[in-house]
C-alpha positions in Angstrom: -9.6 20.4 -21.7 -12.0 18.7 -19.4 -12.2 14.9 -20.2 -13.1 14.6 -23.8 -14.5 17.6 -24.6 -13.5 21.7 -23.8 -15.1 24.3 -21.2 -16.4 26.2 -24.3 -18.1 22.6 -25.8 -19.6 21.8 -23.0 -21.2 24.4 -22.5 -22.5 24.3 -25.7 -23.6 21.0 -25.2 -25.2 21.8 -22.0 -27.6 24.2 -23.7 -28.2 22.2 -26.6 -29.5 19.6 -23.9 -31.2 22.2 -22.6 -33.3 23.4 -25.3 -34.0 19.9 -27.0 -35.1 18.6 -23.4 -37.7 22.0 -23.3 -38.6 21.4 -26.8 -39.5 17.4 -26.1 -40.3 17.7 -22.6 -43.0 20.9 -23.6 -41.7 23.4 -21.8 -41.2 25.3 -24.8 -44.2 25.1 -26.0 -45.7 26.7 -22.1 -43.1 29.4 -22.8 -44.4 30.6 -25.8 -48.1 29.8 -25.5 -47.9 31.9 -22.0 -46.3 34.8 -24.0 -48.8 34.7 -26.9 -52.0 35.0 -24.1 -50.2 37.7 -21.7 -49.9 39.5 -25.1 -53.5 38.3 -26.0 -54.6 39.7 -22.2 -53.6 42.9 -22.5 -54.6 43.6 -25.8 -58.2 41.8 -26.6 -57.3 41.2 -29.9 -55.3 38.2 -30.8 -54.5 39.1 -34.6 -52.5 42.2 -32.5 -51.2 39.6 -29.6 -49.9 37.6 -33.0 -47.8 40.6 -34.0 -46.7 41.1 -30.6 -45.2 38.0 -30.2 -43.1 38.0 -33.6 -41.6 41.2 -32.0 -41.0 39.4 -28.6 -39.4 36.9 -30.4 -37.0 39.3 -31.9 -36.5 40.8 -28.6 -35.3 37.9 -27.2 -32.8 36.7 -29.6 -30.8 40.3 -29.5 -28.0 38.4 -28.0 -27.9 35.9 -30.6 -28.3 38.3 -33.1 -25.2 40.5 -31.6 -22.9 37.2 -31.4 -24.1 36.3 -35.0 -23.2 39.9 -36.4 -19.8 39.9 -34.8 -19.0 36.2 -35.9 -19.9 36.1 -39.0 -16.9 36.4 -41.2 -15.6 33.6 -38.4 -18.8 31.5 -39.4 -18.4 31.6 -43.3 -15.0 30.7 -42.6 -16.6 27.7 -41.1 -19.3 26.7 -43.1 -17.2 26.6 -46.1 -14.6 24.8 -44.5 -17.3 21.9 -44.1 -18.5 22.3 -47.2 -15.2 21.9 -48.9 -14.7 18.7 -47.7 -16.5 15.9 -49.9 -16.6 12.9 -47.6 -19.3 12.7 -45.9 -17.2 10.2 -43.0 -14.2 13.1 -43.1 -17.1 15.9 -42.4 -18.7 13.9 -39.2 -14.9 13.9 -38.0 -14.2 17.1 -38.5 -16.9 18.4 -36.9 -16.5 16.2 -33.9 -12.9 16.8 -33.9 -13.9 21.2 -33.5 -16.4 20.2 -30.9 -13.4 18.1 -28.7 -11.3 21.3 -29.0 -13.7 23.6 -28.3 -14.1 25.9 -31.2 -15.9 29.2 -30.1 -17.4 29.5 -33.4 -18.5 26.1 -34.2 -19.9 26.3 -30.5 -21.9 29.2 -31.0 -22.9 28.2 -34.6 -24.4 25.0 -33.1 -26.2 26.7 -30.3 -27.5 29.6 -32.9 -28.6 26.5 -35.4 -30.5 24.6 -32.7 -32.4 27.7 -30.8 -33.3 28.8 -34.6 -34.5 25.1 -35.2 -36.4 24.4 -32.5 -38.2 28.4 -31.9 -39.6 27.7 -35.4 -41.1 24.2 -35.3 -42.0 25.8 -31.7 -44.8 28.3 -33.5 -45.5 26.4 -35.9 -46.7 23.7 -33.4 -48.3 26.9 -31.1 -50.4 28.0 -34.0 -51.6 24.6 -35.3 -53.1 23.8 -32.3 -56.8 24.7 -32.9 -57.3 26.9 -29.7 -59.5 28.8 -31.1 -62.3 26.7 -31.2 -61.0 24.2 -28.0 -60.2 25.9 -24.9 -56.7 25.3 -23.9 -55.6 23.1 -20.9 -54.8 25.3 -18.2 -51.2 23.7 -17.9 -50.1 24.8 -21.2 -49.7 28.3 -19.6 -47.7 29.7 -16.7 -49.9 30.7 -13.4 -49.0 34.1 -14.0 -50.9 34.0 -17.3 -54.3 35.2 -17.7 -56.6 32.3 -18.8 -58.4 33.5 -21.9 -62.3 33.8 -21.9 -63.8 32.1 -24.8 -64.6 32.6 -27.3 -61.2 34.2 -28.8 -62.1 37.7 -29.2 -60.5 39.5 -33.0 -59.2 36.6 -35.0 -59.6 38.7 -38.0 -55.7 41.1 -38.7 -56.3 44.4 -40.6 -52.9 45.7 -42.1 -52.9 48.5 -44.2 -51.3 48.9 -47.4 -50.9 51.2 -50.6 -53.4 50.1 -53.4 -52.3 51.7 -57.1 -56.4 53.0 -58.0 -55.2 54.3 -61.5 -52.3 53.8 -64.0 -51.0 55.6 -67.6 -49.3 54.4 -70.5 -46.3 57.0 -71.2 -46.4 54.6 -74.6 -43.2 53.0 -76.9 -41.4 56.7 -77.0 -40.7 56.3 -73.1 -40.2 52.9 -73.6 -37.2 53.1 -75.8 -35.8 56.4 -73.6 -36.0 54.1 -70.9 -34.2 51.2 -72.6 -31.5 53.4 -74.3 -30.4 55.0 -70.5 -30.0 51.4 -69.4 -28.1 50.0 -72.3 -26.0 53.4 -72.2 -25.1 53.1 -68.5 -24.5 49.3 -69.0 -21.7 50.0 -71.3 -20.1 52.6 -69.3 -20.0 50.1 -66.0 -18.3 47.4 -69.5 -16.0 50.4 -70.2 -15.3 51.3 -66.3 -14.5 47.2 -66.1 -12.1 46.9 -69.0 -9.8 50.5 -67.8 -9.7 49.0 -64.4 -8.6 45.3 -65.2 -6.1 47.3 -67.8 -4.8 49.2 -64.6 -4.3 45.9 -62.7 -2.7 44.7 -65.0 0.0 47.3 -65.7 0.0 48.1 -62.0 0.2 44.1 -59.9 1.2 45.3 -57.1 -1.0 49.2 -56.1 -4.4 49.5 -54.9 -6.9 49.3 -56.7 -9.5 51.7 -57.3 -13.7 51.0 -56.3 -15.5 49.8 -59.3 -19.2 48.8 -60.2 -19.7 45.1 -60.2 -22.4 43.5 -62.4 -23.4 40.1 -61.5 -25.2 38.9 -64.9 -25.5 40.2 -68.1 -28.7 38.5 -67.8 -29.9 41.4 -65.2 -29.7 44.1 -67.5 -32.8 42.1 -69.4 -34.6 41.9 -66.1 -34.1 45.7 -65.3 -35.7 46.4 -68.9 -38.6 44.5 -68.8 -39.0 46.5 -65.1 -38.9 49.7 -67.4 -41.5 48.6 -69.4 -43.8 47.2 -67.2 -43.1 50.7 -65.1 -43.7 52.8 -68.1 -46.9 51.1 -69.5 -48.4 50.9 -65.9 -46.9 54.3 -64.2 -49.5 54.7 -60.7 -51.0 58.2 -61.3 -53.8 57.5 -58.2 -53.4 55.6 -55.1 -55.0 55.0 -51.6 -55.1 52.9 -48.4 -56.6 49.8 -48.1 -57.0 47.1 -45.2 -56.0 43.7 -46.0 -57.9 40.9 -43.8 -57.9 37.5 -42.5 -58.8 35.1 -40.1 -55.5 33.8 -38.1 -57.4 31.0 -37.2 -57.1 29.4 -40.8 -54.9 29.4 -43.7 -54.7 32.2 -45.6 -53.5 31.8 -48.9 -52.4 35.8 -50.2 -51.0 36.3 -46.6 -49.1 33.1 -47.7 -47.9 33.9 -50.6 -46.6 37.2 -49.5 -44.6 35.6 -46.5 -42.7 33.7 -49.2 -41.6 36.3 -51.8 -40.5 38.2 -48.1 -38.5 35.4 -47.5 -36.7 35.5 -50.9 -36.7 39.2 -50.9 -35.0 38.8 -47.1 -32.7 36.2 -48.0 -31.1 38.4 -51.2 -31.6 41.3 -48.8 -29.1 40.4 -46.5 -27.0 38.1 -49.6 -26.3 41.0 -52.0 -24.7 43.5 -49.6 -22.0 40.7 -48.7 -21.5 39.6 -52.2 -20.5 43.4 -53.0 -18.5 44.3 -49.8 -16.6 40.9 -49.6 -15.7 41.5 -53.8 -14.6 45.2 -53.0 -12.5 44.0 -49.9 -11.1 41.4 -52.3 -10.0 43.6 -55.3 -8.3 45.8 -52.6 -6.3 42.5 -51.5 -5.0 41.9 -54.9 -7.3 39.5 -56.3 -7.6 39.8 -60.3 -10.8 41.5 -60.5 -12.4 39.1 -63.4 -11.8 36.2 -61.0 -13.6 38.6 -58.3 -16.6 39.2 -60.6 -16.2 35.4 -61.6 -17.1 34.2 -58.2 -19.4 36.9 -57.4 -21.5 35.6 -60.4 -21.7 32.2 -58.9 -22.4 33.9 -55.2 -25.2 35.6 -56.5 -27.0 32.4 -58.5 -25.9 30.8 -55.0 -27.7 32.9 -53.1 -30.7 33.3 -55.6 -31.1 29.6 -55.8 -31.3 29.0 -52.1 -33.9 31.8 -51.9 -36.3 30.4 -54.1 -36.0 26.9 -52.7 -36.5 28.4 -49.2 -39.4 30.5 -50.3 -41.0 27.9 -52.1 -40.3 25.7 -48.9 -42.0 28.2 -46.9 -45.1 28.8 -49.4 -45.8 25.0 -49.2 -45.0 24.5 -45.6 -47.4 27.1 -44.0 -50.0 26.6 -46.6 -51.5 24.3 -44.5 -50.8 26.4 -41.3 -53.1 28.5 -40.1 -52.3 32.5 -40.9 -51.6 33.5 -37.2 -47.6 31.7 -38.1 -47.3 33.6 -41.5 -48.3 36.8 -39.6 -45.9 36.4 -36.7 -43.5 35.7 -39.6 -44.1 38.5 -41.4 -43.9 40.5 -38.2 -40.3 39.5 -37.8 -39.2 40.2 -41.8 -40.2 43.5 -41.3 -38.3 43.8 -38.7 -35.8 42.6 -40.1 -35.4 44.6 -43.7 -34.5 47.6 -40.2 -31.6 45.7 -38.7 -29.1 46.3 -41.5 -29.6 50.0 -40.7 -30.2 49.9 -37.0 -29.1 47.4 -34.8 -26.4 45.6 -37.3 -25.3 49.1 -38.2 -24.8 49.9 -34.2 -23.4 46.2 -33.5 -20.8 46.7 -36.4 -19.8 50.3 -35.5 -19.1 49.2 -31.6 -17.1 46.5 -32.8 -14.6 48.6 -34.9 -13.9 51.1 -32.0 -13.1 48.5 -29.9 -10.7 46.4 -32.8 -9.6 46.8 -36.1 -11.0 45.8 -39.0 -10.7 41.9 -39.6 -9.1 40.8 -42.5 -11.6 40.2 -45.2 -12.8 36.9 -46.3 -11.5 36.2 -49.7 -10.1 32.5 -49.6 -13.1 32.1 -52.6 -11.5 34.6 -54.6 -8.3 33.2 -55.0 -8.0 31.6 -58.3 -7.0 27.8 -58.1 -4.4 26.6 -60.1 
């Protein structure tokens, strides 16, 4: 301990400091605004210099990201721990009283919280200031920097996407072959449920075997109605298309598509948990209806905070102009990869160099 606070806290508080002084002080801001015009330099075209930045912005935060992949059993562990307690007085204490002592992952999960926090009001603020039309003061950029000539040369993106030209009604018969394939596979995953909790039962104490795990009964509805729609509007003919916009003003389709990525994101990254953590959990003993139980709730957790966020987003960048959404878009994409690249490579290191942690199934444990 050092005085009233731990090496680990105070460095955490240090950069904290740090970052809120940059964010306040502008500094920030320069950093940011200097990286969007060296992109804008060496391209021409700022819709492109946009893009570039959302992928310098991943770049950046590798570290973070690698920290945040190999903590994050640690930081559930944490989050619910605050959550659990009620009191709002108890909470403040709490979290002063891991701060004093120096937790690594309370450190870390402020530091991660606050960079997260401040990079996004950071862009937001970049892109709302009407630079387009104004030329920029000089001092908002590095020396480095080129200084842009104006007027702002390509404010217009063109992304390409796949347009359905033609579609075919396969009619009611396909309908109802559709239908009758999910409703039969639904009541073998029922039937695959009942033998297994039948083996648990008879068997407490043995391992127990990988199963299918439904989250609704209400899903099955939604899958149908996917059928349907599929069947009665099956793309026969399809072609590229551009999609375009000016970054220098709202945009409200770009918009729109930034917030169903962010829900589609958010259960992206929620559902594989949900599964992995149940599985880890039935192999731990749990009773596997209290497993699906709570996997249930995880899953309208997790759908619930997605639509708020999304909806968040939709009406916060509405009055933004499109260059944020597009930066934001930028980084989803590249995001929907990391599962399968970087998290994939971050996760294999980490179990040559230790064994497997013990799973996180505290919320499966049924209360008495």
């Amino acid at each position: 301990m050092l005085g009233l606070f731990s090496i680990t806290s105070l460095i955490a508080l240090i950069i904290v400091g740090w970052l809120v002084f940059e964010f306040f002080s502008g500094g920030m801001y320069r950093f940011y605004a200097s990286a969007l015009f060296t992109f804008y330099g060496l391209t021409k075209h700022m819709w492109v210099a946009v893009m570039m930045l959302g992928v310098f912005q991943t770049l950046i935060l590798i570290p973070v990201r690698i920290i945040r992949v190999q903590r994050q059993n640690n930081i559930k562990e944490f989050q619910k721990s605050i959550t659990k307690t009620g009191d709002s007085t108890f909470q403040v204490r709490k979290l002063h009283q891991k701060l004093k002592i120096g937790d690594k992952t309370f450190s870390f999960y402020l530091v991660d919280f606050v960079i997260q926090l401040l990079t996004f009001i950071t862009m937001g603020r970049l892109f709302l200031t009407d630079f387009y039309a104004q030329k920029l003061l000089p001092s908002r950029l590095y020396g480095f920097v080129p200084y842009p000539e104006y007027p702002i040369q390509s404010t217009w993106f063109k992304l390409p996407y796949l347009s359905v030209t033609q579609t075919i009604n396969l009619g009611l018969k396909w309908v109802l072959i559709g239908w009758a394939v999910i409703v039969g596979l639904y009541m073998i995953i029922l039937f695959v449920r009942k033998t297994v909790r039948r083996y648990q039962a008879k068997h407490a104490n043995s391992s127990t075997p990988k199963i299918l795990t439904k989250y609704t009964g209400g899903s099955v509805v939604i899958i149908m109605l996917i059928v349907w729609y599929l069947l009665t509007h099956l793309p026969t003919g399809v072609e590229f298309k551009i999609f375009t916009g000016d970054v220098s003003v709202p945009n409200r389709t770009l918009n729109t598509i930034t917030a169903f990525s962010t829900f589609f994101l958010l259960l992206w990254f929620a559902v594989p948990k949900i599964v992995r953590t149940g599985r880890l959990a039935v192999q731990k003993g749990i009773p596997v209806e209290s497993v699906e139980t709570t996997q249930k709730q995880m899953f309208k957790d997790s759908v619930f905070s997605a639509i708020l966020i999304g909806l968040g987003a939709y009406f916060i960048t509405n009055h933004i102009p499109s260059a944020f959404e597009l930066s934001i878009f930028t980084l989803e994409i590249i995001s929907l990869s990391s599962p399968f690249t970087l998290d994939k490579m971050i996760l294999k290191h980490q179990a040559k160099q230790a064994p497997e942690p013990e799973p996180d199934v505290d919320d499966f444990t049924p209360s008495t």
